[in-house]
N, C-alpha and C positions, 0 to 999 in steps of 0.2 A: 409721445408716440406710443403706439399700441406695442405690447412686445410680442413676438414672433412665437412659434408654437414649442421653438426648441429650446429659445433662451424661458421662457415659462415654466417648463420642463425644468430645467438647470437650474432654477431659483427652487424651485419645490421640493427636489430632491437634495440640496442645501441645507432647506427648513428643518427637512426631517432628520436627515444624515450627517451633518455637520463638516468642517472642513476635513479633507483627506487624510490630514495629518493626527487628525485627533486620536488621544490616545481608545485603544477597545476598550477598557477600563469606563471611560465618560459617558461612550454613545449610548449607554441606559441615559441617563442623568442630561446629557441633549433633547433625545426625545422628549422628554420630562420637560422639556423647558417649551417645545414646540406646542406640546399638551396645553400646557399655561397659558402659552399665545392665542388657541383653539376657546380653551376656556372663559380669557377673558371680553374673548371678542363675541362671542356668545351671551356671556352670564349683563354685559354689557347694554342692549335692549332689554332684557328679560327684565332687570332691575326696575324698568317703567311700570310693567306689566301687577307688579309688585302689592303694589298698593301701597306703599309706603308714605311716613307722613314724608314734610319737604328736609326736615332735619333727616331725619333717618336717611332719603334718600341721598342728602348732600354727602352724608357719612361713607353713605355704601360706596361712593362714588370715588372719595379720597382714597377707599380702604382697595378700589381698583386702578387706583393711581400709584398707590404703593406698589403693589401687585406688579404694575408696568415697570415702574421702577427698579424691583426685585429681580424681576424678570430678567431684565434688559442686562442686569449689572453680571446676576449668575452666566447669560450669555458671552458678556463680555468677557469675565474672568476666566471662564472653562479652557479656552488655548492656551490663556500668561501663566495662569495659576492653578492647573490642572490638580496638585497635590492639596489642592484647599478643598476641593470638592471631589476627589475621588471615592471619600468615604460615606458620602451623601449626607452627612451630621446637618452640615451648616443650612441645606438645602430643605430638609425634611423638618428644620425648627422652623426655620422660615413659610412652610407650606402651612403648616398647624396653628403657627401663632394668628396668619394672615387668614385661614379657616375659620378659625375661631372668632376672629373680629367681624369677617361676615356676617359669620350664624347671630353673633349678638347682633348688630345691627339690622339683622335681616328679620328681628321679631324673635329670637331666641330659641334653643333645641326644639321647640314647638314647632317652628315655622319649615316650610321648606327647604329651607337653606341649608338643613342637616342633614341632607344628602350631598351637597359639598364631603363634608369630614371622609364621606366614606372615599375620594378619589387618595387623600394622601396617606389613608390606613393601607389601601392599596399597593401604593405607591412606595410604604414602608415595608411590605410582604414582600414588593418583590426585588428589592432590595438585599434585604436582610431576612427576611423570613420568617418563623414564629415568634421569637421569641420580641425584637424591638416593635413590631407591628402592634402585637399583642401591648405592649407597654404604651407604645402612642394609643390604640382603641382604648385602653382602661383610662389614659388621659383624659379623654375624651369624656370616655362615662364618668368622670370622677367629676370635672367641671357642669355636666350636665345635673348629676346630682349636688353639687353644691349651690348651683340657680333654684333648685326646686326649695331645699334647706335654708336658704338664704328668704327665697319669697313666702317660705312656710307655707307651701302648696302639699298635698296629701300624693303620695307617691303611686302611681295609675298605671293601666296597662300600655299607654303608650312609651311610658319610662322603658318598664320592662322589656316592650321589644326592643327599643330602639340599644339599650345595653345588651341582650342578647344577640343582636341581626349585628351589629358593628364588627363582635368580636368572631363570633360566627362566620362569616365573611372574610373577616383578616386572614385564617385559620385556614377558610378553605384555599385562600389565595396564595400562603405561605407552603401549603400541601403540593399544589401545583407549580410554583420554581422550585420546589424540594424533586421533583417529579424532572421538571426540564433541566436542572443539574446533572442528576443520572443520569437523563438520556445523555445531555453534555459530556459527559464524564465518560458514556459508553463510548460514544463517536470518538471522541478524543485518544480514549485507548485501541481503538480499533484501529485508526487512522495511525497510533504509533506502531501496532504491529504491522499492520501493513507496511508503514516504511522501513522498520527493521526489517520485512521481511524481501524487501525489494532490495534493501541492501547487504543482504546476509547473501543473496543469491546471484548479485550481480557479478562477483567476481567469479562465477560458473560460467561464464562467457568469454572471459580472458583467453580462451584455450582449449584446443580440440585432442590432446595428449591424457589418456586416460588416466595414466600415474596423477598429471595434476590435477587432473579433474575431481578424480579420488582422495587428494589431501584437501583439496578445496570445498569438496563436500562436507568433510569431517569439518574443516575448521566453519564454514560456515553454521552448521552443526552446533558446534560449541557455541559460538557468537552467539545465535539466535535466543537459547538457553541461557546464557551467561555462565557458563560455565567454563570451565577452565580443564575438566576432564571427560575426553569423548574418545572412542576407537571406531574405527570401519572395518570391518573383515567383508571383502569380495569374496562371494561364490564361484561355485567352482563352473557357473553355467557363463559366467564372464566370459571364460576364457575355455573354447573348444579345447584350447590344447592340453589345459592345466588336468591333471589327474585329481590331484589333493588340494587343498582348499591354498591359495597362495596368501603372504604374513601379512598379517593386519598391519592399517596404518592408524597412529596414535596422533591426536591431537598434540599433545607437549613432547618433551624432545627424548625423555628418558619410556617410557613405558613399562617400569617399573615398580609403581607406586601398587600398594594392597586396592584398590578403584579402579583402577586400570585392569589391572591383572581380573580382576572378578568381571569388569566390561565384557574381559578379551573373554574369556569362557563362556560367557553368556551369550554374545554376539555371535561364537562360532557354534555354538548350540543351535541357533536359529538359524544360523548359515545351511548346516548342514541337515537341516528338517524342511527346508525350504524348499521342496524338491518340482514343485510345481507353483504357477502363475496362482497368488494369492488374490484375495478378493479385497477391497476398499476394505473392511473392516478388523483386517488383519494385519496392515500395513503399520500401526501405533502401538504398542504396546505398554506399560510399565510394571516393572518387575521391584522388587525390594531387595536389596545388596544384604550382604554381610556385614559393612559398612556402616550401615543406619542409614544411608541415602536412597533417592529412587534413580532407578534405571528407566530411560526413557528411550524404547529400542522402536527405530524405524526402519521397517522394510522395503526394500527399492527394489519392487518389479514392476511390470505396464502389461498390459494384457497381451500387448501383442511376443510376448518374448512365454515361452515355456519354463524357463526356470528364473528362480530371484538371482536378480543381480548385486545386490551389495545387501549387508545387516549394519547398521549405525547403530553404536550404543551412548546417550550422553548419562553421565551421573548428575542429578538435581538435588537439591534441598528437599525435604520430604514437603510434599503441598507446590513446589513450584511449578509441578508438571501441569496443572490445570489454569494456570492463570495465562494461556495461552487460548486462544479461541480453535477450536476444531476445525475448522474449515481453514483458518490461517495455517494449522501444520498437514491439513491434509495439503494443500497447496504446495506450501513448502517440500513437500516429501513429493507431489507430482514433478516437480518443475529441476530437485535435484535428479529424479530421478529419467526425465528425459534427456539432463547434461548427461548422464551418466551413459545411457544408452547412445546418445549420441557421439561421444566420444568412442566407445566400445566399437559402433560402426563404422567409423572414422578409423580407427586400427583396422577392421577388417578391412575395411577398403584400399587402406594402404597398404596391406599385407596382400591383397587380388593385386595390387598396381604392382609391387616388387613381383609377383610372380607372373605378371605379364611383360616384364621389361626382363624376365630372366627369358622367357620364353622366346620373344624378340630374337636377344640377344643370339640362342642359339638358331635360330630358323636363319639372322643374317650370319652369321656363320656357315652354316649349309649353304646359303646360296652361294659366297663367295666361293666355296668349295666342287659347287656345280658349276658356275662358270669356270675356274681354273680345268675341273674337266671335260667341259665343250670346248674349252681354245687348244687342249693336249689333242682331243679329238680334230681339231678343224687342221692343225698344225701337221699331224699324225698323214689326214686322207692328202694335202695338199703333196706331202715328201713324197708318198707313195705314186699320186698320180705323176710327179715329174719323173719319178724313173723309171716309171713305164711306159711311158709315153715315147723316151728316143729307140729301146728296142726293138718296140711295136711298129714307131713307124719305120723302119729299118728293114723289119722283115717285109713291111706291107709296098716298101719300095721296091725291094730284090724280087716279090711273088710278082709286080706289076711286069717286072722286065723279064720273069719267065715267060710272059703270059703272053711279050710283045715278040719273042726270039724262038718258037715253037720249030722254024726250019732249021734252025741251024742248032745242034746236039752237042757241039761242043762248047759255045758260048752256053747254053742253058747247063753242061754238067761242070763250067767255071764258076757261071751265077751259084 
């Protein structure tokens, strides 16, 4: 049956990639083995093309029988017995030995077939890199001169390149994984501070209470540095109300130590100079202590605020301040310094909501105090009009019966 486009797919990527599990370690030394597959399946016709006599080619043909075999077995081992081949020894003797049996059989370093040698000089570069690459390519040339010595042939310029271009080549190859290293090495460290730096800052979210936010900043502070001595002194634009600068918070419990104590003067130096919104380029600083160590002092303001909001002081090892990436501490110093803002807001707003719930409270007070005196009022006109009302009409009865007795002078001077 024909296979479908996806199961094809899934076999192919297989070929190249190896089982799931295999360790990261191997998947050089897998591909390598795919290569070989590639290799032989190719070098396979080619060997017709050859011109070889019928021995030779019978030769060539066992020496890619081997090959298969080699193959097949390095395949098979790589999952059971991963620690036999992680170091690529067994793999890269076996490429050279079976190399070398080609080239001989394929008509000798002369023949074409000496472009083989250069896949496992290769192959040894980027492995290991100059130095065994180099040792396999000098193999190489060592055996190629000793065919010439042995047949007592006169040593020619095709010698010479071919010992030159080999090592040349290994050389530049081991240049280039020395090259993708670094870069490795760079990613790898970036990608570590970045996660330290995602988790130095995560606990800045636990909590919208400025006091904690302000120890959590310090101690993140520390963490980030590895340090074990850091201070924060807030300014005094924190806090509308504060006059004077309010007391620093200390990373460790005592705040007493000769590092501390130089942090704390320093920090409030900066504090107190701090008097307007700084620029990106002012926000890092490092100073040299008393101490012998460096002082690594970050400023925490945001454009949108007119004064700095907090000075962090960490103390470092002298040289440790730079093995952080610039953009990771500018970040770092943006991201505390919006908890920090944000928290701040957070007080203010709690501090508008008490004085709106105070303000409430007296306005319902007032009103209860106006209706008590609209019901004294309703209560007040209600007494009044009942005792006016029997008098009133009393007279307005007695005027009615003046008005009806007009003849008679004496009922009207009784009424």
């Amino acid at each position: 049956m024909m296979l479908s486009a996806q199961a094809l797919a899934e076999r192919l990527q297989f070929f190249w990639d190896g089982p799931d599990d295999l360790p990261r370690t191997l998947k050089l030394e897998w591909r390598f083995v795919a290569v070989r597959w590639l290799g032989i399946a190719c070098l396979a016709p080619v060997l017709l093309l050859a011109h070889l006599t019928f021995d030779r080619l019978v030769a060539a043909y066992l020496v890619l029988i081997v090959a298969s075999i080699y193959n097949a077995g390095l395949q098979h081992l790589m999952p059971r017995r991963p620690q036999w081949l992680a170091n690529g020894y067994i793999s890269t003797l076996g490429d050279a030995l079976l190399d070398i049996a080609m080239v001989i059989v394929g008509g000798g370093f002369d023949s074409p077939f000496y472009f083989i040698l250069f896949t496992v000089t290769l192959a040894a570069a980027m492995r290991y890199g100059y130095g065994p690459s180099l040792g396999v390519a000098l193999l190489y040339v060592s055996a190629d001169g000793i065919g010439y010595l042995s047949a007592q042939q006169p040593v020619g310029a095709p010698f010479v390149v071919r010992s030159l271009l080999l090592p040349l080549t290994t050389v530049l190859a081991g240049y280039l994984r020395e090259q993708a290293q670094r870069a490795e090495g760079a990613l790898q460290e970036r990608l570590r501070q970045s996660n330290a730096l995602n988790e130095v800052t995560g606990m800045l979210g636990a909590s919208l209470e400025l006091d904690a936010v302000l120890r959590a900043s310090v101690g993140a502070t520390a963490q980030l540095f590895g340090s074990n001595t850091a201070v924060l002194q807030a300014s005094s634009g924190l806090d509308s109300q504060a006059v004077n600068l309010p007391a620093p918070i200390f990373f460790s419990s005592d705040g007493r130590s000769p590092t501390e104590r130089a942090l704390e003067r320093l920090c409030v130096q900066y504090a107190r100079r701090a008097q307007d919104a700084r620029t990106d380029d002012d926000l890092i600083s490092i100073e040299e202590l008393a101490t012998g160590e460096q002082a690594v002092i970050l400023e925490l303001a945001l454009p949108t605020r007119q004064l700095s909001l907090a000075t962090i002081g960490v103390a470092v090892p002298a040289g440790m301040a730079i093995s952080l990436d610039s953009d990771i501490l500018d970040s770092f110093v943006e991201r505390i310094s919006l908890a920090v803002e944000n928290a701040s807001l957070y007080r203010t707003l709690a501090d508008r909501s008490q004085d709106l719930q105070r303000a409430y409270s007296d306005l319902a007070t007032a009103h209860q105090e106006l209706l008590s005196v609209d019901e004294m009022k309703t209560n007040f006109l209600a007494n009044v009009s009942h005792e006016l009302r029997t008098p009133l009409t009393s007279i307005r009865s007695f005027s009615e019966l003046l008005l009806a007795y007009e003849d008679d002078p004496d009922v009207q001077k009784e009424f």
